[in-house]
Backbone as CSV, one residue per row, in Angstrom:
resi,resn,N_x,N_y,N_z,CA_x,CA_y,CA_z,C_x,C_y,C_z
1,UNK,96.050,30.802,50.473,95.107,31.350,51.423,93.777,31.601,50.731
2,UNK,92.510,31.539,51.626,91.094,31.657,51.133,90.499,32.820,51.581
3,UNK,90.717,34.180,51.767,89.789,35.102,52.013,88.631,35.289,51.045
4,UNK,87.224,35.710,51.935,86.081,36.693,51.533,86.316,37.425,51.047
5,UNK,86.103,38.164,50.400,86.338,39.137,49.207,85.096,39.430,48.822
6,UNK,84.154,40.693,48.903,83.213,40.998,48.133,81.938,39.874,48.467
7,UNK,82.072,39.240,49.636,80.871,37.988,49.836,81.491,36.470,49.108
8,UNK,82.675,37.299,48.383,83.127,35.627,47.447,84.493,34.741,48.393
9,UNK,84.671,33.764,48.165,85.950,33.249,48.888,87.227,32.504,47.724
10,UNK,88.003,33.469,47.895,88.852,33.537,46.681,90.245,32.593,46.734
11,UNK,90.541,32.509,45.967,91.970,31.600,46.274,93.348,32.491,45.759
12,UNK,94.424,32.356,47.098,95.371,33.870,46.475,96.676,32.791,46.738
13,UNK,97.482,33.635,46.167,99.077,32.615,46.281,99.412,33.807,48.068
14,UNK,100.524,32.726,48.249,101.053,33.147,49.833,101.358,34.798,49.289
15,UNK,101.555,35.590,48.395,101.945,36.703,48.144,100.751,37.650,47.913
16,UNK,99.419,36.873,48.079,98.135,37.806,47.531,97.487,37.499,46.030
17,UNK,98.187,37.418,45.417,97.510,37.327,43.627,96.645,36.409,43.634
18,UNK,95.494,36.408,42.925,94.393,35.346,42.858,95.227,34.260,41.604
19,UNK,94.676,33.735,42.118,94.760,32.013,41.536,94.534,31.865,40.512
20,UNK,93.440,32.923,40.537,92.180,32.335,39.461,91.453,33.470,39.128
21,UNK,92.027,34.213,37.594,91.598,35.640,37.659,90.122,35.944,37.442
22,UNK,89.154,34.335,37.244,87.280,34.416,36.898,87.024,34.656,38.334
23,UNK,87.877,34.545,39.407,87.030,34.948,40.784,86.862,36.254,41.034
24,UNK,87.662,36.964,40.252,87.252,38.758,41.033,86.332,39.198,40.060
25,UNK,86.213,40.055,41.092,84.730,40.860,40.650,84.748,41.955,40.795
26,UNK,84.488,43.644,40.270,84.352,44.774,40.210,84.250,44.923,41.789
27,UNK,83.371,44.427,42.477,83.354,44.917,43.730,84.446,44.817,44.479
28,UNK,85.378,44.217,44.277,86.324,43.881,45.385,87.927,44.374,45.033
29,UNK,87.888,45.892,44.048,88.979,46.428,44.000,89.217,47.419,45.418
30,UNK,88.250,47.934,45.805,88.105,49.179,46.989,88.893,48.137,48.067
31,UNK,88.386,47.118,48.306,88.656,46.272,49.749,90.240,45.896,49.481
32,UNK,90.617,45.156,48.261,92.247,45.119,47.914,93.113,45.913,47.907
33,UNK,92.334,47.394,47.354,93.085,48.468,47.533,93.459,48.844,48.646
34,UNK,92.292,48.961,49.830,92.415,49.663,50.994,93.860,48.788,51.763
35,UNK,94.187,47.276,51.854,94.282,46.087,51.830,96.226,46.381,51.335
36,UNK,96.205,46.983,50.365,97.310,47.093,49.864,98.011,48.977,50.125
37,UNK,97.506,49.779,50.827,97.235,51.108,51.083,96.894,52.016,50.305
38,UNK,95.873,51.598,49.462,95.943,52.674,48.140,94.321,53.081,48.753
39,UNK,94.327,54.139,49.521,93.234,54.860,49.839,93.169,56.608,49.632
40,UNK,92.031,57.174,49.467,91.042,56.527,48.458,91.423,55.871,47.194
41,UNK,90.481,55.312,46.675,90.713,53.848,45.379,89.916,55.407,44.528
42,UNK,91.166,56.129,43.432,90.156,56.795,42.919,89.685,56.416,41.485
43,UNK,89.118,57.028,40.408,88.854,56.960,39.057,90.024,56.868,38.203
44,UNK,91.452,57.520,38.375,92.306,56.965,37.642,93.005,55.958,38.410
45,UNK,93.223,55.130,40.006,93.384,54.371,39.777,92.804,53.034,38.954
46,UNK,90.990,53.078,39.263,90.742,51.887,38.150,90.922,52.169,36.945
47,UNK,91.452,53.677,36.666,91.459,53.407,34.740,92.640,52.458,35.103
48,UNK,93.964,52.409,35.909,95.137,51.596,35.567,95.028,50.394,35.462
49,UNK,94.167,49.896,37.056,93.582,48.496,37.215,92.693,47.769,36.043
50,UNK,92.127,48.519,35.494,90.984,48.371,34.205,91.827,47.676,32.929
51,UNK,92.742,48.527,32.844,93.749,48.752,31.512,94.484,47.552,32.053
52,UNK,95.619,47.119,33.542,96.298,45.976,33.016,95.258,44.868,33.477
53,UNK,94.297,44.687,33.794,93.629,43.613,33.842,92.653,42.920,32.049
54,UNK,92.329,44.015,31.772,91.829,43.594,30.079,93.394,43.117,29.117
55,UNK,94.036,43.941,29.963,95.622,43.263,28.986,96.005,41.414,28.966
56,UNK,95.887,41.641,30.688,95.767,40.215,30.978,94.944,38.949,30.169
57,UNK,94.062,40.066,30.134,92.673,38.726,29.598,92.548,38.346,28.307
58,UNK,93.187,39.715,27.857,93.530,39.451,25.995,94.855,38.740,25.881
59,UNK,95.584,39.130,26.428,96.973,38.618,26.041,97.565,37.060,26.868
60,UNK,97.068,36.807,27.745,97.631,35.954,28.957,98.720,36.665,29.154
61,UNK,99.323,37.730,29.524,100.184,38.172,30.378,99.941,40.165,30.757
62,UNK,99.987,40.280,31.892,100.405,41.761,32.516,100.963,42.594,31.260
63,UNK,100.643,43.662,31.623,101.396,44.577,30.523,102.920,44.504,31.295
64,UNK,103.960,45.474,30.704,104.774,46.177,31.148,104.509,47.422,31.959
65,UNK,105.463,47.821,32.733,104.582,48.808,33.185,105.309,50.418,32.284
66,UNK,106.176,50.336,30.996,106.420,50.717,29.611,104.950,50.588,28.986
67,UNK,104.632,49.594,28.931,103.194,49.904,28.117,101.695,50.271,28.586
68,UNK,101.826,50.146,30.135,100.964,50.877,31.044,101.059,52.365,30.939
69,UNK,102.384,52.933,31.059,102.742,54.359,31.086,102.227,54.751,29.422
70,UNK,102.493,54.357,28.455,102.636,54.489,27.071,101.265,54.506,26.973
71,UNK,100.116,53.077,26.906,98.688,53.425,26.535,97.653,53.260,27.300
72,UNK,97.920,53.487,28.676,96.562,53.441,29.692,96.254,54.884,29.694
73,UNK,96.831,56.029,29.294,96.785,57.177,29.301,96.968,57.755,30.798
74,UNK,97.532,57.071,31.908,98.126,57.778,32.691,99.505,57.525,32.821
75,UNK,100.297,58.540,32.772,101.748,58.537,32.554,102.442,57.887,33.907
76,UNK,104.006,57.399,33.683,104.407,56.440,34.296,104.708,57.268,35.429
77,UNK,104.961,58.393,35.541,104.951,59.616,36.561,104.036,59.533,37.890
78,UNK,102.949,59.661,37.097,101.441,59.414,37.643,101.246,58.172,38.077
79,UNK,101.374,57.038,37.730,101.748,55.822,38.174,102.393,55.243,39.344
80,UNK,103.388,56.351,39.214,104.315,55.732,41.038,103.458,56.609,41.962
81,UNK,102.743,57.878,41.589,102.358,58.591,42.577,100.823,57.311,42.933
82,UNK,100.012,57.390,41.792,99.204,56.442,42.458,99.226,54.931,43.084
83,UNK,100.286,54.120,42.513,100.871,53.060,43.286,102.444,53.588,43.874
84,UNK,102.472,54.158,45.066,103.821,54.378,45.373,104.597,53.013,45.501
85,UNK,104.429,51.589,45.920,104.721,50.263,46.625,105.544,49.525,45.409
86,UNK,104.756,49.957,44.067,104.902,49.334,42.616,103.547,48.963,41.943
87,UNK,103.272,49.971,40.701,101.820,49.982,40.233,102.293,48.737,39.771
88,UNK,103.047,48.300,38.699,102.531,47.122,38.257,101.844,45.758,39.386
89,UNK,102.636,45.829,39.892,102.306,44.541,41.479,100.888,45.433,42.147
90,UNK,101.324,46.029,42.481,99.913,46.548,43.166,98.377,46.385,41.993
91,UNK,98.822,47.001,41.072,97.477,46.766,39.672,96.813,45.870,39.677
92,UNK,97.707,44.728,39.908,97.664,43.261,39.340,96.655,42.816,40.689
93,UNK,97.550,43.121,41.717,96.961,42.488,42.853,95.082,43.208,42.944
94,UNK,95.396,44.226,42.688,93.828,45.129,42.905,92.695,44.112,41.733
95,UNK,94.017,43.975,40.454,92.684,43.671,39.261,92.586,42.316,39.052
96,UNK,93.304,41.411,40.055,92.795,39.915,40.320,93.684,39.047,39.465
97,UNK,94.598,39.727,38.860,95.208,38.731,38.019,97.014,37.974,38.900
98,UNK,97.463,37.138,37.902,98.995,36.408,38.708,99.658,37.522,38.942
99,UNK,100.694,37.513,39.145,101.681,38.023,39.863,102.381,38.444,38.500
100,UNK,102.535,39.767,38.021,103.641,39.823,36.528,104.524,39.465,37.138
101,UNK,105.218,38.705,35.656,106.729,38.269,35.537,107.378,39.951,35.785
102,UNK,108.412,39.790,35.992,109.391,40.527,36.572,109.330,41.391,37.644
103,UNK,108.172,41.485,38.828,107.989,42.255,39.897,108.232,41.432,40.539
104,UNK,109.181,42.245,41.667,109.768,41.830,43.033,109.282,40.958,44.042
């Protein structure tokens, strides 16, 4: 599928995840979020989104969401409260990257 996004037209798999993690852009976490029910989009959710998306970009793969809880500095506690659905899947989807291996 091709949605607008932020003025851009993005390419997502039938499940949402971009294609192609050079298409997102800072602007278009609020609209994914809202999109995925995470309203308001606050300051520690993008620290999470922030944290597994630079993971992505350094590593070619998603963190765990063990090493999300461990060094994004919000605890894995805090984590389900701000993604109740599944932070890792939800993160991913907000911060433009594939789909992590092992989410549902």
């Amino acid at each position: 599928m091709t949605p607008i996004l932020d003025g851009v037209s993005v390419h997502l798999d039938a499940e949402g995840f971009f294609e192609d993690p050079a298409q997102w852009t800072d602007g278009m976490q609020e609209e994914i979020a809202r999109e995925n029910g995470i309203e308001p989009f606050t300051d520690r959710h993008k620290q999470v989104v922030e944290f597994v998306r630079r993971t992505y970009l350094r590593t070619g793969a998603a963190p765990s969401i063990r090493t999300v809880g461990k060094d994004s500095g919000v605890s894995i506690e805090e984590l389900y409260e701000l993604f109740p659905t599944g932070p890792l899947k939800v993160a991913a989807k907000i911060g433009g990257i594939p789909k992590p291996r092992g989410c549902i």
